[in-house]
N, C-alpha and C positions, 0 to 999 in steps of 0.2 A: 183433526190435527194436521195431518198430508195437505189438507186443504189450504188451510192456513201459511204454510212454511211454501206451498208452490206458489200462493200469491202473493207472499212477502218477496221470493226469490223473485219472482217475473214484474217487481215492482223496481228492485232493486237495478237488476239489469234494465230496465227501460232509463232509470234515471239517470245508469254510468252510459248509455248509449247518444240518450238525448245530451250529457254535458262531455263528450270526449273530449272534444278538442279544449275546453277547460283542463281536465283530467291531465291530457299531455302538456299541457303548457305549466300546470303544477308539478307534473313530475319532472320537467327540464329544469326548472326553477331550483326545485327540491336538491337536483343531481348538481349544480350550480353552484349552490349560499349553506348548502347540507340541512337550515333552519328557514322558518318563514312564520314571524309571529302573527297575529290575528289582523292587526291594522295591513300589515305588508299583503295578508291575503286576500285582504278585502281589497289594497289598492290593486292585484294582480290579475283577481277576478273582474275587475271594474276596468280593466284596460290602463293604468296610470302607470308611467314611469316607477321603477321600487329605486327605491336611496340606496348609494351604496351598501355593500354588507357589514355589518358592525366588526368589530375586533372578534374574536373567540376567547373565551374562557376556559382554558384547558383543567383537567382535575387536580391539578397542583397548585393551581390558583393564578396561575402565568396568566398574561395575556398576548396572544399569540395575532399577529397580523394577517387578515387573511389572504395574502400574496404568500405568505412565507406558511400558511397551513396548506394552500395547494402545492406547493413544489414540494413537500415532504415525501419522502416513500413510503407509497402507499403498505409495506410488508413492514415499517419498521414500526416497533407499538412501544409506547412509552415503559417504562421501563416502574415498575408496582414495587412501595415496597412492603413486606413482607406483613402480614398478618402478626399481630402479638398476641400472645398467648398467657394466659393467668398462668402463674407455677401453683404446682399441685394439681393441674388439672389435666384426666387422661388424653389429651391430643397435645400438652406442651411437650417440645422437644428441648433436651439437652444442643443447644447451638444447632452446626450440621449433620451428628450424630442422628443413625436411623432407631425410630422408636423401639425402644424394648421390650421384650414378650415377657408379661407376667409371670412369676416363681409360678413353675408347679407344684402341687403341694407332693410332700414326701409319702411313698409306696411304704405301706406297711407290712 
């Protein structure tokens, strides 16, 4: 089994050695566009100009332009809202109130 896993491993690394300079040119790309779908990567790996970057999709359903997604600051993070909660179930909260510790039962 060692056998195996050392020549999987020393197959692996010859393969990221032999394509580096691929590897770095994906990961600038990557640090770049943040996304790179399958056609873009095949034009990327193949030497072709890639098309501008598409708009983004943000989770809220916006669509944000990617001029105006890189000037964002990077520390500020969109703002979630809150998880809902079934009533009657032990994790719902009354509003901001902190959850309540079950009755103990009465000492006899």
């Amino acid at each position: 089994m060692a056998k195996i896993i050392q020549e999987c491993y020393q197959r692996a690394e010859r393969i990221l050695t032999e394509h580096m300079d691929q590897l770095h040119l994906l990961a600038k790309t990557l640090l770049e566009r943040e996304t790179v779908d399958g056609e873009e990567l095949r034009m990327l790996l193949a030497g072709e100009p890639l098309p501008p970057p598409r708009a983004a999709t943000t989770t809220n359903g916006r669509v944000d332009e990617p001029e105006k997604a890189a000037e964002a600051s990077p520390t500020e993070a969109p703002a979630l809202p809150r998880p809902q909660m079934r009533p009657g179930t032990a994790t719902a909260n009354q509003g901001d109130a902190p959850p309540q510790a079950p009755p103990r039962p009465a000492s006899s």
